[in-house]
N, C-alpha and C positions, 0 to 999 in steps of 0.2 A: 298401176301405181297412181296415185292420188296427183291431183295437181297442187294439192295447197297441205300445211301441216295438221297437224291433227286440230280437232274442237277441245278447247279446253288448256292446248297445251303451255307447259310452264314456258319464259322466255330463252333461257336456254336450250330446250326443246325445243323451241320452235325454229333456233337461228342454227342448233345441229343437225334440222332436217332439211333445211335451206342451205347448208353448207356441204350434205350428203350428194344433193339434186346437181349441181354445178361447182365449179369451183369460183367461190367468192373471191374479190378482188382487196386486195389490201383493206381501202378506203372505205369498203363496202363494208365488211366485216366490220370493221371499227365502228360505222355508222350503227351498225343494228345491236353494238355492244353497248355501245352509248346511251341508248332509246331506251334498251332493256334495262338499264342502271338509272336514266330521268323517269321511267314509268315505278319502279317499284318505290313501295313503301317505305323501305330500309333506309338509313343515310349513310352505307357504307354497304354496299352489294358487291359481291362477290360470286362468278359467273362461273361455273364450271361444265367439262362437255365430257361425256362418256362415265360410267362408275367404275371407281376401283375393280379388279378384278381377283379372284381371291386369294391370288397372292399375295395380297400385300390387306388382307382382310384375318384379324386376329382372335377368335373367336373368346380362345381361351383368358384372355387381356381385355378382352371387349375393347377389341380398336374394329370401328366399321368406316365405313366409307368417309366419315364426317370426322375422324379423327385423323385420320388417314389424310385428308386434304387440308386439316387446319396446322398440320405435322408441316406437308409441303408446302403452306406458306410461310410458316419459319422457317423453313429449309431455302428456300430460294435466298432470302435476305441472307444466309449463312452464305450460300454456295456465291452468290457476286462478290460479298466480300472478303472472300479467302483467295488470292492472289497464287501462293503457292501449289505449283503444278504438281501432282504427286501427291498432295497430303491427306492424309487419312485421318477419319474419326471413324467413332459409334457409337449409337445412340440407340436410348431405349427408353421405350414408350410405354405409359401406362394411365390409363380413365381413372379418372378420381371425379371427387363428388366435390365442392364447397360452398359453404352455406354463409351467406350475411344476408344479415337486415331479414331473418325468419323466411328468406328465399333461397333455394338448392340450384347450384348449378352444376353441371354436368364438362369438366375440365380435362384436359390432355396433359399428362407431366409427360415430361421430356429431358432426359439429360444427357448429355456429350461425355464423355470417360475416355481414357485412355483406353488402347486394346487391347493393356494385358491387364487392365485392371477397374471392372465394373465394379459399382456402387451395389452393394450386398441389398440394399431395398430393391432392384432394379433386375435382380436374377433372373426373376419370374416373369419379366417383361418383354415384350417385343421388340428384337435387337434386328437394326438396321445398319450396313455398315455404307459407308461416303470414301468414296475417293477424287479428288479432281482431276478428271480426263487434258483437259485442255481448254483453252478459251478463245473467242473470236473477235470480232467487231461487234458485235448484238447481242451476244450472251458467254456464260460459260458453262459447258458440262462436265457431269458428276455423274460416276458409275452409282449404280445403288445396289446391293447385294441385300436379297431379303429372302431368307427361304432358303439357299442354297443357290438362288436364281439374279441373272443379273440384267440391271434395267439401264438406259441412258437418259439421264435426271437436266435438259436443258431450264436455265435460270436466264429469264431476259433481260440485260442492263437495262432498257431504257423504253419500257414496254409504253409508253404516253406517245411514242415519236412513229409516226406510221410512215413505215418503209416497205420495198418488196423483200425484206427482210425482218426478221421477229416476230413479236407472236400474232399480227395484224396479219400476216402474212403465210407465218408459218402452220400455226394452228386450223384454218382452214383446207390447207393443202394438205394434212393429216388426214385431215375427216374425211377429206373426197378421194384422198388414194387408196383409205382403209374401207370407205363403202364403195368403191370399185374392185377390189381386192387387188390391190396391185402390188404383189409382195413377192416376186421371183427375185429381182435383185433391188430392192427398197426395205427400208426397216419400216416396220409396222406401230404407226400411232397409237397409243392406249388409249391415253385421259390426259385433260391439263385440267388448268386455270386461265387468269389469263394474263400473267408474267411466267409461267413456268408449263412445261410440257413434259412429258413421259413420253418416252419410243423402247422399242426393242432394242437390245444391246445389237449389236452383231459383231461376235469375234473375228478374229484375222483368217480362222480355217473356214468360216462359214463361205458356201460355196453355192450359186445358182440351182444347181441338182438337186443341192438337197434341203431348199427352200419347199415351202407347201404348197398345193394346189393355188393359183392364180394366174398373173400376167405380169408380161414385162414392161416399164413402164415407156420403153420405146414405143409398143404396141400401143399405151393406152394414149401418150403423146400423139400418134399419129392420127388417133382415133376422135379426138378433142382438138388437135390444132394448138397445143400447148407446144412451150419451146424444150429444146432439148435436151439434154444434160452437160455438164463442161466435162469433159476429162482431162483439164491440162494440171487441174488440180488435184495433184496424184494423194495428198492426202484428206481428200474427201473421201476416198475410195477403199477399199479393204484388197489385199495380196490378190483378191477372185472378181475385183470390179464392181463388188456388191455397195451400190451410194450411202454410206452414212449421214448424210443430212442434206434432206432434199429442199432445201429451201433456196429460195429463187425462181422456181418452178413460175409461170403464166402462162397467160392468152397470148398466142405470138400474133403481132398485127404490125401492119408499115407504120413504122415510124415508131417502135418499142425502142428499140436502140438509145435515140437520141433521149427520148422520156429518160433512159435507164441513167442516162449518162448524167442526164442535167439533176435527176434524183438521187444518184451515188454525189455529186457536188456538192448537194446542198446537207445531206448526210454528214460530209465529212465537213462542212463548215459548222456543221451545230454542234460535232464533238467537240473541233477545238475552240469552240466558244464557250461549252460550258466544262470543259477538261483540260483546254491548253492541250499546246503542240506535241507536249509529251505524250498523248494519246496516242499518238501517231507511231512514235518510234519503232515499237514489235513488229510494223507492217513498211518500212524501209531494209529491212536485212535483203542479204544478195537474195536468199530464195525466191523471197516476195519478189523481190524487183526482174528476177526469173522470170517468176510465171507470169507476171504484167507484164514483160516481153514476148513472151509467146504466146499469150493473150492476143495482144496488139498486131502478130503478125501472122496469126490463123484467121482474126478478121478481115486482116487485107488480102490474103490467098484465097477467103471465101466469099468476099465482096459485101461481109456484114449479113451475107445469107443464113438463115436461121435453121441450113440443115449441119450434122453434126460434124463438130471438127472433127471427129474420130475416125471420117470416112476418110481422112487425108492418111495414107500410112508412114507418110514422117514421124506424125505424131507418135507411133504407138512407140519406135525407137527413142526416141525422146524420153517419154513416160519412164520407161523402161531402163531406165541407164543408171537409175538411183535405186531401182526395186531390190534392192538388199536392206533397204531398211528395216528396221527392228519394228516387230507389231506388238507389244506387251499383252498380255491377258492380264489387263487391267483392273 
């Protein structure tokens, strides 16, 4: 394997072979996005990693890869600003052509409709359906149904703000879990941008066995010196343990802890500086305040030790007390 990226290559390509090789660190990542956007040409660059895969490639519509991404970034500004848990659109996509000033340009229409009731110019066009999954501190997700097949559409609130969470964050830990293959119990990275991200769906029956050829990311954590995974947070997790969103993932080193701590602080003062207190509220309910308690008290039974709370079997009684909850096929 090379030690350096290819000759020649574009700057995206070059920070998604260096993202392949290690796993980049929040700040780092940011750094080589930044350089890659003052070096080019353009005054409004737009950085994307991996191409569409042909699922979501339209031949008969002439939607290819370049439509398909200028789509998801309309679709991102939609999916942050749609609040409503549950709600459903669809939308259908079509290439057009239009011409000012004796120049042709090559355009994406796009319309939102109700879903029993498509726009008759638009039959013929490449239908996408949107659901909102739910939302977090740093983004929200949106099921994508295209094809018959269905995708997990993350949208980053507040992608300028580098945290060990978003897309500084998370979009490198895709790249290097997807070229390590580590997909026995992780959802597999497709493509982003770099406010929004594509991962594989994974439903509630999806099960470790019947995952594809690869590893499990216990193995590959031990193998890197990365930190662990939480499971106290039972809905990150699918009925079978399979992690839906692996973000937070690092380099585990002395003294990550207290970095983590002083950088979740400083997180939460920039929300409600630029949000107000009412940011906050979703993440006060008993649940939450739950699981920051058992949080809080798996770190002192393990002495802030970076091996897994899971090894404690308290815990899995714990988890376990609420697994009746409802897993929609969303």
């Amino acid at each position: 394997m090379s030690n350096r990226p290819p000759l020649n290559a574009s700057a995206p390509a070059s920070i998604l072979w260096q993202a392949q090789q290690e796993l980049l660190a929040p700040r780092q990542f940011y750094r080589l996005c930044q350089q890659a956007r003052q070096q080019s040409e353009q005054t409004q660059t737009r950085l994307y990693f991996y191409a569409p895969d042909s699922t979501f490639i339209d031949l008969k519509n002439r939607i290819g890869a370049r439509e398909i991404r200028r789509f998801l970034d309309y679709l991102a500004q939609y999916v942050r600003g749609t609040v409503q848990e549950g709600d459903r659109s669809i939308f259908y996509l079509k290439r057009g052509r239009l011409r000012l000033k004796h120049k042709t340009q090559t355009i994406i229409l796009i319309r939102k409709v109700g879903e029993y009731s498509p726009h008759t110019l638009f039959k013929q066009a490449m239908k996408i359906e949107v659901k909102i999954a739910g939302a977090g501190m740093i983004g929200r997700v949106a099921r994508l149904r295209i094809n018959g097949k269905d995708f997990a559409f993350k949208a980053f609130f507040d992608p300028d703000f580098v945290w060990q969470h978003g897309p500084w964050a998370e979009i490198p830990i895709g790249i290097r879990l997807k070229y390590c293959q580590v997909t026995k119990d992780m959802p597999e990275f497709l493509f982003s941008g770099l406010d929004w991200a594509i991962w594989e769906w994974i439903y509630p029956h999806t099960h470790p066995q019947s995952r594809k050829q690869g590893i499990t990311y216990q193995q590959f954590a031990q193998r890197e010196g990365l930190t662990t995974l939480n499971p106290l947070n039972r809905n990150n997790y699918n009925p079978h343990n399979i992690r839906l969103d692996p973000g937070g993932i690092q380099k585990n080193y002395w003294g990550r802890r207290f970095q983590d701590f002083f950088r979740s602080l400083m997180f939460y003062a920039r929300k409600v500086r630029t949000q107000g207190w009412k940011s906050l509220t979703p993440y006060l309910k008993p649940e939450k305040l739950r699981y920051l308690g058992l949080r809080l008290v798996s770190l002192r039974r393990t002495g802030g030790s970076p091996r897994a709370v899971s090894s404690i079997p308290d815990w899995h009684t714990v988890l376990t007390k609420k697994r009746n909850v409802k897993h929609p096929e969303l």
